[in-house]
mmCIF file of the N, C-alpha and C atoms, coordinates in Angstrom:
data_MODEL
# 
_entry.id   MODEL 
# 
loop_
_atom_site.group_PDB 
_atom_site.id 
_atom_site.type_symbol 
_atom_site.label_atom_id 
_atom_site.label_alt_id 
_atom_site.label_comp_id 
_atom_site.label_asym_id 
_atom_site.label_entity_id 
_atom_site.label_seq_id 
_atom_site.pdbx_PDB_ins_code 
_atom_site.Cartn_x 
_atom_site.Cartn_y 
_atom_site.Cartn_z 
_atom_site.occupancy 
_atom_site.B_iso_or_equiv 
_atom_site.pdbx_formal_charge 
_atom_site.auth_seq_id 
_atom_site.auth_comp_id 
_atom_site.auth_asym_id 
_atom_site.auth_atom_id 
_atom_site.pdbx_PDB_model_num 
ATOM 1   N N  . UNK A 1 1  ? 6.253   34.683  24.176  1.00 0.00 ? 1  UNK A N  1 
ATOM 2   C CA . UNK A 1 1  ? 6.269   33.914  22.960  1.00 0.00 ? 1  UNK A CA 1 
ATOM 3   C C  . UNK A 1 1  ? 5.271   32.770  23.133  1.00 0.00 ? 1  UNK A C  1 
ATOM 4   N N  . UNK A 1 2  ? 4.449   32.733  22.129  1.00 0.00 ? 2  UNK A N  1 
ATOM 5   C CA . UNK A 1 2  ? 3.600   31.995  22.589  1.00 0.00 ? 2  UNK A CA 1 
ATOM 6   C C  . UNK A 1 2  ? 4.079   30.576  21.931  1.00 0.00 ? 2  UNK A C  1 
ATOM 7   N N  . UNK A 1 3  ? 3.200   29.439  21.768  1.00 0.00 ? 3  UNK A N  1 
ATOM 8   C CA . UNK A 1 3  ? 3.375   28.133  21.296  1.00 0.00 ? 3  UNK A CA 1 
ATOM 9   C C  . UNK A 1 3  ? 2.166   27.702  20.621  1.00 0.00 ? 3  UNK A C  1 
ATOM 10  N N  . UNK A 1 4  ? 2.239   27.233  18.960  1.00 0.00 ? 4  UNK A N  1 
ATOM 11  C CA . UNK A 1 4  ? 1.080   26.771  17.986  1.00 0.00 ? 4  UNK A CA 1 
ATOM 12  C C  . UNK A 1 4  ? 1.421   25.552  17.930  1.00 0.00 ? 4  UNK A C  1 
ATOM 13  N N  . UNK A 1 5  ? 0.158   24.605  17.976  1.00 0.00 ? 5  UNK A N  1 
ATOM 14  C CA . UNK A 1 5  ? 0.185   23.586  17.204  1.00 0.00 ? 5  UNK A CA 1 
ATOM 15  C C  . UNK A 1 5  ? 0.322   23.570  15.644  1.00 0.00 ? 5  UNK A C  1 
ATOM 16  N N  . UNK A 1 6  ? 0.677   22.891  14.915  1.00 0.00 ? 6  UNK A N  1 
ATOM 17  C CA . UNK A 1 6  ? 1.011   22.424  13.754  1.00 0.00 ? 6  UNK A CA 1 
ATOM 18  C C  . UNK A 1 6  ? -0.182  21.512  13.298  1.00 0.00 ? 6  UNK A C  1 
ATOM 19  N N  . UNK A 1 7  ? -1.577  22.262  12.537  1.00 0.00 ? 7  UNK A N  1 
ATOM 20  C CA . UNK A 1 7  ? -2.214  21.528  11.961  1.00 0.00 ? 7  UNK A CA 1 
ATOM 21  C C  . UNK A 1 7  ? -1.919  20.563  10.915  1.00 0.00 ? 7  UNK A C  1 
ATOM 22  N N  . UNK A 1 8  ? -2.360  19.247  10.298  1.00 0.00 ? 8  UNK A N  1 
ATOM 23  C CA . UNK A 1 8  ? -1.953  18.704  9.584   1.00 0.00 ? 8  UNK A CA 1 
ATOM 24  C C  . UNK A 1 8  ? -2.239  19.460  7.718   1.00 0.00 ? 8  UNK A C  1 
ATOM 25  N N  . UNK A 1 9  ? -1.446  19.401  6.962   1.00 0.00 ? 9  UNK A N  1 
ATOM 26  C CA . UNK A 1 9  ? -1.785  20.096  5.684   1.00 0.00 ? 9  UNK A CA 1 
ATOM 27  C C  . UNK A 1 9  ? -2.394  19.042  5.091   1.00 0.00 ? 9  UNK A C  1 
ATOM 28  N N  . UNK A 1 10 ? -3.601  19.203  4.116   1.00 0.00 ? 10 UNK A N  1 
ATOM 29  C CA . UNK A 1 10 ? -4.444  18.504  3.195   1.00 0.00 ? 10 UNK A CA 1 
ATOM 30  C C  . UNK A 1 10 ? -3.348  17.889  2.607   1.00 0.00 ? 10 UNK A C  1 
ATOM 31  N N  . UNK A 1 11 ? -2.190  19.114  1.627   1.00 0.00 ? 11 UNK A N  1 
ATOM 32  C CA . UNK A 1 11 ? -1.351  18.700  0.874   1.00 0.00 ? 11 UNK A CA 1 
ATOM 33  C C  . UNK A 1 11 ? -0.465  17.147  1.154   1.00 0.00 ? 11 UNK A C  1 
ATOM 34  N N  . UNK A 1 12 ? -0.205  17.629  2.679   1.00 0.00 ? 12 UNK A N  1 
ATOM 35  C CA . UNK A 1 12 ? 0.520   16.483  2.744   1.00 0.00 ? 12 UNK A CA 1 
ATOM 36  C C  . UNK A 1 12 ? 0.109   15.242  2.826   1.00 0.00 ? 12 UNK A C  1 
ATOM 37  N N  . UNK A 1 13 ? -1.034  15.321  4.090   1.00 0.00 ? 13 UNK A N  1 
ATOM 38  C CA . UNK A 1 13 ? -1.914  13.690  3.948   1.00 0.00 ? 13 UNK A CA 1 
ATOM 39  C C  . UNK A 1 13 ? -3.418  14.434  3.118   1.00 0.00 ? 13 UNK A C  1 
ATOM 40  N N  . UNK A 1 14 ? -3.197  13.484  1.860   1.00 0.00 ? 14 UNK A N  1 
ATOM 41  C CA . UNK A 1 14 ? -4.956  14.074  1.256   1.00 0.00 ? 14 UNK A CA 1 
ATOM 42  C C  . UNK A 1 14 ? -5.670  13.408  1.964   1.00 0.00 ? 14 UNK A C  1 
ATOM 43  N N  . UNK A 1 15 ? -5.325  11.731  3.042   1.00 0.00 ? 15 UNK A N  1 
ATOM 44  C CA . UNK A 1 15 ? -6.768  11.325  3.277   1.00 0.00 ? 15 UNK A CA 1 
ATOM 45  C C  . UNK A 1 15 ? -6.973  11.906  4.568   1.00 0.00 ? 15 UNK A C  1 
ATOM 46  N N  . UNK A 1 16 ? -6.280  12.430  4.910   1.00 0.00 ? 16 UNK A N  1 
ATOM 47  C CA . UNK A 1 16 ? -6.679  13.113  6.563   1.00 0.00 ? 16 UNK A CA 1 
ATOM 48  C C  . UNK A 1 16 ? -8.215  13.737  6.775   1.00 0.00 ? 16 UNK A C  1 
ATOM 49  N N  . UNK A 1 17 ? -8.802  14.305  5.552   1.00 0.00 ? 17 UNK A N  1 
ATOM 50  C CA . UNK A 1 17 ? -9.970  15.208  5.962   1.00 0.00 ? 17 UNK A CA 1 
ATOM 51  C C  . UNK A 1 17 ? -10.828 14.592  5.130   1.00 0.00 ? 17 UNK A C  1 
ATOM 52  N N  . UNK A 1 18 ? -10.849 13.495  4.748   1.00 0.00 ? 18 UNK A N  1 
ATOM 53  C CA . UNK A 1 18 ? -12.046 12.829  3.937   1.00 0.00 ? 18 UNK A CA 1 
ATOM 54  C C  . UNK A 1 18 ? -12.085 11.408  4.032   1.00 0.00 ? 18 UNK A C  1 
ATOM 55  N N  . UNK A 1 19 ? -13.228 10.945  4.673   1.00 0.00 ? 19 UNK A N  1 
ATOM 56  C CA . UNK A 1 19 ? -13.374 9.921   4.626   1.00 0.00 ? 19 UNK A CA 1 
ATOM 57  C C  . UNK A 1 19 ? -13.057 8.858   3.780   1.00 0.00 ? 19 UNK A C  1 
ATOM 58  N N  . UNK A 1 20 ? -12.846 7.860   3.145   1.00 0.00 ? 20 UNK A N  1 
ATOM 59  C CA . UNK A 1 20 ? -13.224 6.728   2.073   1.00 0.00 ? 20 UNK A CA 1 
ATOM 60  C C  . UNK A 1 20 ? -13.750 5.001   2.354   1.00 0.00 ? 20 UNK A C  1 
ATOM 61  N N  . UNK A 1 21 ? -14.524 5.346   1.842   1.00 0.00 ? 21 UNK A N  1 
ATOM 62  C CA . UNK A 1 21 ? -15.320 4.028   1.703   1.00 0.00 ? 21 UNK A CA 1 
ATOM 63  C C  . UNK A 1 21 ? -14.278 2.612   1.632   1.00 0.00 ? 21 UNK A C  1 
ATOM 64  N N  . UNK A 1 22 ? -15.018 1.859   1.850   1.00 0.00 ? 22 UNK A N  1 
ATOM 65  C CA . UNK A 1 22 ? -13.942 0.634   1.791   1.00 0.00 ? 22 UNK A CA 1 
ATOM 66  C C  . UNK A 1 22 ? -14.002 0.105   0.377   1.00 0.00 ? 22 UNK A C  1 
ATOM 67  N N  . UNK A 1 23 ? -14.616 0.152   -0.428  1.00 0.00 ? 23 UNK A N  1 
ATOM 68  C CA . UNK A 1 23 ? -15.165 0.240   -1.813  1.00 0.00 ? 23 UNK A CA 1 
ATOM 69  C C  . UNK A 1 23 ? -14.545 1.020   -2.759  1.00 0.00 ? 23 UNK A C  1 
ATOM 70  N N  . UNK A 1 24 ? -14.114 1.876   -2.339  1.00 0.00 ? 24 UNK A N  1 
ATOM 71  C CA . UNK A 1 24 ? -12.936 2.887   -3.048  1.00 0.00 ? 24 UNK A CA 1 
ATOM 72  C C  . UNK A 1 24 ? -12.001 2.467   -2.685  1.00 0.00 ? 24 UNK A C  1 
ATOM 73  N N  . UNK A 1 25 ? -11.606 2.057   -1.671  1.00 0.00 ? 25 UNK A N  1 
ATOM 74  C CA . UNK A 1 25 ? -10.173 1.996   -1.209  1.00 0.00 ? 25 UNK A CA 1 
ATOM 75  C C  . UNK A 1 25 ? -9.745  0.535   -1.962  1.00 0.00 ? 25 UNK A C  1 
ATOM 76  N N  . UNK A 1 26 ? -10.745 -0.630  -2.062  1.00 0.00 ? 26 UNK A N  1 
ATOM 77  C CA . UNK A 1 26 ? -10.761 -1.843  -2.569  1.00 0.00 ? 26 UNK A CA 1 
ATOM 78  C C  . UNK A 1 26 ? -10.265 -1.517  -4.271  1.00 0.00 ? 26 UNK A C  1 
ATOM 79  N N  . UNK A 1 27 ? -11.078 -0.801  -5.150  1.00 0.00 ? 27 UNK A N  1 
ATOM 80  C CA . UNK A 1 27 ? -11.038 -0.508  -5.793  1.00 0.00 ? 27 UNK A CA 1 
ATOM 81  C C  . UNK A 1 27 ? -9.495  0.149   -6.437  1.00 0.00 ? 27 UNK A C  1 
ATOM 82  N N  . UNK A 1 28 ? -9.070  1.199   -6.010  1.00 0.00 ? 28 UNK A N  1 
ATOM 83  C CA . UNK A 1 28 ? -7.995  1.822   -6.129  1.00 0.00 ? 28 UNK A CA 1 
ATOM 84  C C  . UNK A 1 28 ? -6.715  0.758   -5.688  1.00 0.00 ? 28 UNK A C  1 
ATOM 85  N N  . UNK A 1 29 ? -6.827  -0.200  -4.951  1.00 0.00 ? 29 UNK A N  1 
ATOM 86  C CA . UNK A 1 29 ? -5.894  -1.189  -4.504  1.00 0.00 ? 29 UNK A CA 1 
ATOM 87  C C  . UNK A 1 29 ? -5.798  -1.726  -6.145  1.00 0.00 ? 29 UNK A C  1 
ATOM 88  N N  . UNK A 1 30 ? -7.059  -2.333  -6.381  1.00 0.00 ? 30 UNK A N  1 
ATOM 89  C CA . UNK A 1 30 ? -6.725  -3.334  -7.436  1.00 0.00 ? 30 UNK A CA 1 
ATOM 90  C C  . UNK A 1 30 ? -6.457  -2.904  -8.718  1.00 0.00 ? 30 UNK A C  1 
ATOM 91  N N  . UNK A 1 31 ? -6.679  -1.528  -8.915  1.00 0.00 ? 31 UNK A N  1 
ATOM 92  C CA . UNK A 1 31 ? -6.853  -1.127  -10.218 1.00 0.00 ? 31 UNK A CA 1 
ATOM 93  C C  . UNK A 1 31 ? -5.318  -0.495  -10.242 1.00 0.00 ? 31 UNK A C  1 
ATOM 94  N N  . UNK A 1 32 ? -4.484  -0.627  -9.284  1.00 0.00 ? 32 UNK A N  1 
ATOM 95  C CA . UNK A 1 32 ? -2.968  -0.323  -9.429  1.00 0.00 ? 32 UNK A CA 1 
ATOM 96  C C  . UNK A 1 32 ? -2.198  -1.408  -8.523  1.00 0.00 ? 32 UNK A C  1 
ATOM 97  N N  . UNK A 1 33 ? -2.402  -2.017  -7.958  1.00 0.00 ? 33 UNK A N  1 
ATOM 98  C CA . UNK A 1 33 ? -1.981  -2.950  -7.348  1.00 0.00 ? 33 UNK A CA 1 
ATOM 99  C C  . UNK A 1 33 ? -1.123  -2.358  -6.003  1.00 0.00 ? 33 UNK A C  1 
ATOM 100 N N  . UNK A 1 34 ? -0.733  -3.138  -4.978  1.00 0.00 ? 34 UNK A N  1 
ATOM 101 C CA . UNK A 1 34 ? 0.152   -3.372  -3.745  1.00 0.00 ? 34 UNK A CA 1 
ATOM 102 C C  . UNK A 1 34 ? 1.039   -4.078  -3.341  1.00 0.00 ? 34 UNK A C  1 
ATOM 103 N N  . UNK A 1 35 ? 2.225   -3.820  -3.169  1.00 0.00 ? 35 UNK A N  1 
ATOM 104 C CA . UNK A 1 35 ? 3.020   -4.426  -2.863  1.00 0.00 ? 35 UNK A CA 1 
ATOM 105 C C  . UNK A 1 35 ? 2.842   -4.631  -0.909  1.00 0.00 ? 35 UNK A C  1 
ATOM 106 N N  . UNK A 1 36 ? 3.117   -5.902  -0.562  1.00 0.00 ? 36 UNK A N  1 
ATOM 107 C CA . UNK A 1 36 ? 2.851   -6.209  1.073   1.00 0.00 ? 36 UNK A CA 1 
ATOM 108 C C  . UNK A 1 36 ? 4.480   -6.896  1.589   1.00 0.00 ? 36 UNK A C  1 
ATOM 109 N N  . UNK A 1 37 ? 5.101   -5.849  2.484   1.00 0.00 ? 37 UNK A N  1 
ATOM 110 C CA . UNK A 1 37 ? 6.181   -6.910  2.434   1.00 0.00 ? 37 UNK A CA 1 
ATOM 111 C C  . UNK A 1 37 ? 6.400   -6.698  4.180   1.00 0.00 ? 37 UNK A C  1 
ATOM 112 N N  . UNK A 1 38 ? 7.046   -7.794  4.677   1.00 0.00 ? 38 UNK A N  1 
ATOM 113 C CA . UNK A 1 38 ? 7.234   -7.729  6.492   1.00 0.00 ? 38 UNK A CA 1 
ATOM 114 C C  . UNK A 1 38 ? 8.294   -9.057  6.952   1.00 0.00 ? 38 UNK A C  1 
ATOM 115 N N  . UNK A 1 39 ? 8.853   -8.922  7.735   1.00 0.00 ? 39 UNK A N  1 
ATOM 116 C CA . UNK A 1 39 ? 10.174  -9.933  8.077   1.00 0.00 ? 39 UNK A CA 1 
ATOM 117 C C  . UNK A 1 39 ? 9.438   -10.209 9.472   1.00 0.00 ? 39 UNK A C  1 
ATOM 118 N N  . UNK A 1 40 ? 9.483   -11.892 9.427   1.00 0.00 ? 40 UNK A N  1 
ATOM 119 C CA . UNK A 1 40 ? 9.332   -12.221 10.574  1.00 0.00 ? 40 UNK A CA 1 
ATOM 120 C C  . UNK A 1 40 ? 10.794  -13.240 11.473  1.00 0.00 ? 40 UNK A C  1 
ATOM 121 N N  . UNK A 1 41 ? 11.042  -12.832 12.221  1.00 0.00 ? 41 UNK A N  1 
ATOM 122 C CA . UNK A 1 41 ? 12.240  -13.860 12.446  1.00 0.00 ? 41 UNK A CA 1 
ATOM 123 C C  . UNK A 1 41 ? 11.781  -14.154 14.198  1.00 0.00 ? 41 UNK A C  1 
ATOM 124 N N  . UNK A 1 42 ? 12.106  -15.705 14.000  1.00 0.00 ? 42 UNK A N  1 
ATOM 125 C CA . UNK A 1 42 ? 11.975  -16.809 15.444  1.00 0.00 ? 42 UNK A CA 1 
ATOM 126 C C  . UNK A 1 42 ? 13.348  -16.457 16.269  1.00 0.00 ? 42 UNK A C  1 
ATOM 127 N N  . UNK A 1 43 ? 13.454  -15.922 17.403  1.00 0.00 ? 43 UNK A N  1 
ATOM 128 C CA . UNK A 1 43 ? 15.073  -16.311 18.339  1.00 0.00 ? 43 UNK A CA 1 
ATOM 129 C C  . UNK A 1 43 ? 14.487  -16.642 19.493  1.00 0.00 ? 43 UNK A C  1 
ATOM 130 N N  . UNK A 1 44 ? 15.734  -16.883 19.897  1.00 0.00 ? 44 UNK A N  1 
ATOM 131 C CA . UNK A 1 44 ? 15.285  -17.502 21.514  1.00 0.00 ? 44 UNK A CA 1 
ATOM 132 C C  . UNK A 1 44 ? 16.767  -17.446 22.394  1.00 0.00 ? 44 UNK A C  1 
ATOM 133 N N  . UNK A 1 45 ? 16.309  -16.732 23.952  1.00 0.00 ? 45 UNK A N  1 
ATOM 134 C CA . UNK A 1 45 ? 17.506  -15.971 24.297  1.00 0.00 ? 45 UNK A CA 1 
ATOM 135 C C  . UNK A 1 45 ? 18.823  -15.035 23.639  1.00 0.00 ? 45 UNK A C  1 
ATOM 136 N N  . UNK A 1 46 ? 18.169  -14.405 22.534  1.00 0.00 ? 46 UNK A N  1 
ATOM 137 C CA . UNK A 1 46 ? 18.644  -13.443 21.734  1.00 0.00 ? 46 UNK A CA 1 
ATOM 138 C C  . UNK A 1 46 ? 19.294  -14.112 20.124  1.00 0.00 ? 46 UNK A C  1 
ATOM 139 N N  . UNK A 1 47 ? 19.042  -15.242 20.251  1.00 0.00 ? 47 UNK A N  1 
ATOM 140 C CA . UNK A 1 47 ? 19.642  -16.179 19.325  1.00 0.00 ? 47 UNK A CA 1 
ATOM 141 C C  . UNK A 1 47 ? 19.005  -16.401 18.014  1.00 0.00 ? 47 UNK A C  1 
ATOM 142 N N  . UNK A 1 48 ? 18.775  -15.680 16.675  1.00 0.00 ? 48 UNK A N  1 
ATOM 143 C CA . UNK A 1 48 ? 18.077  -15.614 15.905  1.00 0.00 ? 48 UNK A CA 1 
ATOM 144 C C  . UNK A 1 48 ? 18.034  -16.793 15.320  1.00 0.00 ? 48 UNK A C  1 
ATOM 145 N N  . UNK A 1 49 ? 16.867  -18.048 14.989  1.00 0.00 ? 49 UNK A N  1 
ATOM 146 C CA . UNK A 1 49 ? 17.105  -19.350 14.893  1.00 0.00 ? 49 UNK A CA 1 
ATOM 147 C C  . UNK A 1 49 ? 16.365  -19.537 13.334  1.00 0.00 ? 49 UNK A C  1 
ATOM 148 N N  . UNK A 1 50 ? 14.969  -18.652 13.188  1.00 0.00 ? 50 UNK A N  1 
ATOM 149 C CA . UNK A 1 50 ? 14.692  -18.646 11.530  1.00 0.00 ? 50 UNK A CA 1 
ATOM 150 C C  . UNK A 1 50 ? 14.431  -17.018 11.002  1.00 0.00 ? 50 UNK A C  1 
ATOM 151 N N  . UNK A 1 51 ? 14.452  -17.010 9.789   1.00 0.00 ? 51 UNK A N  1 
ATOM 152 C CA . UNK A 1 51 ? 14.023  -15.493 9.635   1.00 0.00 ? 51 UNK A CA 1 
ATOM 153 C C  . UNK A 1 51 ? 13.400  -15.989 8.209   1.00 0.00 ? 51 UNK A C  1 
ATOM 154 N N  . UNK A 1 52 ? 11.960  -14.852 8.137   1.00 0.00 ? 52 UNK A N  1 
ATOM 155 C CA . UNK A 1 52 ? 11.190  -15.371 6.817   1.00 0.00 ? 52 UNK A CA 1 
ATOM 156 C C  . UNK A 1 52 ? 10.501  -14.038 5.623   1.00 0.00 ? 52 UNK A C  1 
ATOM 157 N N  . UNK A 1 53 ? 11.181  -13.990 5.217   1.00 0.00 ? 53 UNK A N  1 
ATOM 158 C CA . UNK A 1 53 ? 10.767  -12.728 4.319   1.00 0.00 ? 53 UNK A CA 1 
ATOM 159 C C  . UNK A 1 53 ? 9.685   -13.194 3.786   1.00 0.00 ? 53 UNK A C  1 
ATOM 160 N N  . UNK A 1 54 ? 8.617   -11.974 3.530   1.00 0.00 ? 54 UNK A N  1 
ATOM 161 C CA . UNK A 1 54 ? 7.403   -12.453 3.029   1.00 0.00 ? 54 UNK A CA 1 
ATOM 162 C C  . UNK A 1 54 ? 7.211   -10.824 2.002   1.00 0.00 ? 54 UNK A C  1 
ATOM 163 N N  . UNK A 1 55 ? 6.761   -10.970 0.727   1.00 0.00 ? 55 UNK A N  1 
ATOM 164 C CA . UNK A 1 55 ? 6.154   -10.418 0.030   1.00 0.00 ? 55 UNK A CA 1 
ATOM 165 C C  . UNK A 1 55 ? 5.659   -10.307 -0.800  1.00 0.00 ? 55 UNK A C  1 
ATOM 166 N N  . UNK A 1 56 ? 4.106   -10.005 -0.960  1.00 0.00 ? 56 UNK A N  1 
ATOM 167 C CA . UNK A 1 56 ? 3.070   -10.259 -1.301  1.00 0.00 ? 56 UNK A CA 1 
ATOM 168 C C  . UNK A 1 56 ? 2.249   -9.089  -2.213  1.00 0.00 ? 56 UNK A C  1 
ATOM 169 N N  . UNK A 1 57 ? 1.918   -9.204  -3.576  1.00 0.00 ? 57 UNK A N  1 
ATOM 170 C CA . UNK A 1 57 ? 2.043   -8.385  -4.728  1.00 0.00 ? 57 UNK A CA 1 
ATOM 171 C C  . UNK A 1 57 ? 0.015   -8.496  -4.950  1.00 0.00 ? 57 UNK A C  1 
ATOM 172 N N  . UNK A 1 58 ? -0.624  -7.860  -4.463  1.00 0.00 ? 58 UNK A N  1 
ATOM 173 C CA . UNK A 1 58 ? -2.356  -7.511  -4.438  1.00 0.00 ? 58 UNK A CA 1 
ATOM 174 C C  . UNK A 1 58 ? -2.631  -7.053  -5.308  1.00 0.00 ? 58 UNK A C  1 
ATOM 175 N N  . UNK A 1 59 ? -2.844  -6.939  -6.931  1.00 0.00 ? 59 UNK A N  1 
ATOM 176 C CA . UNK A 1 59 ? -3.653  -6.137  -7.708  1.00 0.00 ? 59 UNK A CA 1 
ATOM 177 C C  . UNK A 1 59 ? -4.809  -7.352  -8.886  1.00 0.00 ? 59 UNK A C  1 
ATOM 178 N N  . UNK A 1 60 ? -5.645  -6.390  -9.752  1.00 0.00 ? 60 UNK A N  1 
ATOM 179 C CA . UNK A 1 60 ? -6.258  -7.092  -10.677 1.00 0.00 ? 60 UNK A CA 1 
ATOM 180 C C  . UNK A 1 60 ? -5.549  -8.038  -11.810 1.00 0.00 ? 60 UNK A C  1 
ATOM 181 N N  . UNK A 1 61 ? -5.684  -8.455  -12.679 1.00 0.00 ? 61 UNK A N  1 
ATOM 182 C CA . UNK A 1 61 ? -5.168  -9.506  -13.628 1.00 0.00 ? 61 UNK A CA 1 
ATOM 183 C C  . UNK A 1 61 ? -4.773  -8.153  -14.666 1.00 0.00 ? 61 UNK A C  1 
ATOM 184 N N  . UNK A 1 62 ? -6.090  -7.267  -14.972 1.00 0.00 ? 62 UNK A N  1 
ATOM 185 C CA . UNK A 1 62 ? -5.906  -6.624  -15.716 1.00 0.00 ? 62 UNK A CA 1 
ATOM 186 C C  . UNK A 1 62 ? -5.160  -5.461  -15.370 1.00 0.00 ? 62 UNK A C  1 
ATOM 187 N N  . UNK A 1 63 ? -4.714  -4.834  -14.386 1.00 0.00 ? 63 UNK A N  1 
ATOM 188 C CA . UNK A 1 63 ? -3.533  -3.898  -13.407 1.00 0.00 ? 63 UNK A CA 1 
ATOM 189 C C  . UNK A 1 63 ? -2.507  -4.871  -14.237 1.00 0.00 ? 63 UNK A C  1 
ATOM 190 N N  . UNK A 1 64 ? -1.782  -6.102  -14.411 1.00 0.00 ? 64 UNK A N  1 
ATOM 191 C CA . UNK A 1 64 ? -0.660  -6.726  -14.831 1.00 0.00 ? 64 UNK A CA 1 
ATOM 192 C C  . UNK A 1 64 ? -0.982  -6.844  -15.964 1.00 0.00 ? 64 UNK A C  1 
ATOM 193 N N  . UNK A 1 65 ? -1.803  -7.301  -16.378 1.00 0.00 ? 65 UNK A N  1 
ATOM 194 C CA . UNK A 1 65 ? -1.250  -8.004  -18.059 1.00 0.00 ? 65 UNK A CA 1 
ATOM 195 C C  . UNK A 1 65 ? -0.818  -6.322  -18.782 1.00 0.00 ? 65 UNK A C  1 
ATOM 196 N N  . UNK A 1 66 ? -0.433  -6.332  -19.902 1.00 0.00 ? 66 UNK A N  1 
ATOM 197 C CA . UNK A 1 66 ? -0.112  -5.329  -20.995 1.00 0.00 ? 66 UNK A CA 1 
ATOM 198 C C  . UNK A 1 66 ? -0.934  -5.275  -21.759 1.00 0.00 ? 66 UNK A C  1 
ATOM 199 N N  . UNK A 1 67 ? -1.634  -3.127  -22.067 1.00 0.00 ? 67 UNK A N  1 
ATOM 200 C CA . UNK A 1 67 ? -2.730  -3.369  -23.087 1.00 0.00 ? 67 UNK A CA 1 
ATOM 201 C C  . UNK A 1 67 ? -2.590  -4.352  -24.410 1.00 0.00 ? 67 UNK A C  1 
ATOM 202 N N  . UNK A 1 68 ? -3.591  -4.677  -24.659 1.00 0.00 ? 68 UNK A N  1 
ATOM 203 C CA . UNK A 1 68 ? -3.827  -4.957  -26.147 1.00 0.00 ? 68 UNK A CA 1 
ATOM 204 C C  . UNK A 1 68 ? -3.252  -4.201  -26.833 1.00 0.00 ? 68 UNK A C  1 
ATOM 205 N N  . UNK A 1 69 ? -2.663  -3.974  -28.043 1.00 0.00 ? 69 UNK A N  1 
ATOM 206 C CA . UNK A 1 69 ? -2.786  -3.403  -29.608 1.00 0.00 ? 69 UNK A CA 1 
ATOM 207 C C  . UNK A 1 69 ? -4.062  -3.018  -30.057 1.00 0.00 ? 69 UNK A C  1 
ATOM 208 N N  . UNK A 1 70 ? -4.414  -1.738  -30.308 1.00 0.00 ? 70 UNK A N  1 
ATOM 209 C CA . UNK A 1 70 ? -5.325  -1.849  -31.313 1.00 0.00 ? 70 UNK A CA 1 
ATOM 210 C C  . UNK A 1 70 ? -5.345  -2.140  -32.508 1.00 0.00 ? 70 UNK A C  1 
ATOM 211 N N  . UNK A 1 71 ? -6.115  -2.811  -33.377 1.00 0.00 ? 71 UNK A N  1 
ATOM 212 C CA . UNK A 1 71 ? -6.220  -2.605  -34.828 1.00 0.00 ? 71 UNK A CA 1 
ATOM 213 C C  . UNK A 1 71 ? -7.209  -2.302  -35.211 1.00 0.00 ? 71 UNK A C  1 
ATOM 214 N N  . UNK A 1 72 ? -6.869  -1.339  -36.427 1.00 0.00 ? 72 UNK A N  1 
ATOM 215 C CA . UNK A 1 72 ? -7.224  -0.342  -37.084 1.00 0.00 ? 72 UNK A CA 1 
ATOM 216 C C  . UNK A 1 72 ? -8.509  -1.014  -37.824 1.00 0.00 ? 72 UNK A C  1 
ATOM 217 N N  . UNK A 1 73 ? -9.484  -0.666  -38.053 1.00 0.00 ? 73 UNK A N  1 
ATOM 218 C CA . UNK A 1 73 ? -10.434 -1.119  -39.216 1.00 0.00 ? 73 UNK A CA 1 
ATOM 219 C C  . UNK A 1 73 ? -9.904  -0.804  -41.041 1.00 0.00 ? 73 UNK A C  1 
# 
C-alpha cells in the first residue's frame, strides 16, 4: 500500500497558485473592507494583571457610506 501526498486544491485556497500584487490585494481590502481583531493580555507569574481587546475595521469611506438614490430625469 503505498502513501500520496495530498496536493493542495485551487478550489480550496484560490490564492495558492497565483501570485497577487500588493496593489490588488490593497485594493480588494478597501473596496470591501477588514475587520482586524487580537487580545493582548499583561500577567506576571501566571497572574493575568491587564487584558486589551483591540479591533480594528480597514476599508474605503465609500465601502461604508450607503449608495445614493438615483433620480430619474
Amino acid at each position: 500500500m503505498g502513501v500520496t501526498a495530498l496536493a493542495p486544491n485551487s478550489a480550496d485556497d484560490p490564492l495558492s497558485y497565483r501570485p497577487v500584487a500588493l496593489v490588488d490585494l490593497l485594493d480588494r481590502v478597501l473596496a470591501t473592507g477588514v475587520v482586524i481583531t487580537g487580545d493582548i493580555t499583561l500577567a506576571i507569574a501566571d497572574i493575568d494583571l491587564v487584558r486589551v481587546s483591540l479591533r480594528a475595521l480597514i476599508a474605503s469611506v465609500g465601502a461604508l457610506a450607503p449608495p445614493e438614490p438615483e433620480v430619474a430625469p
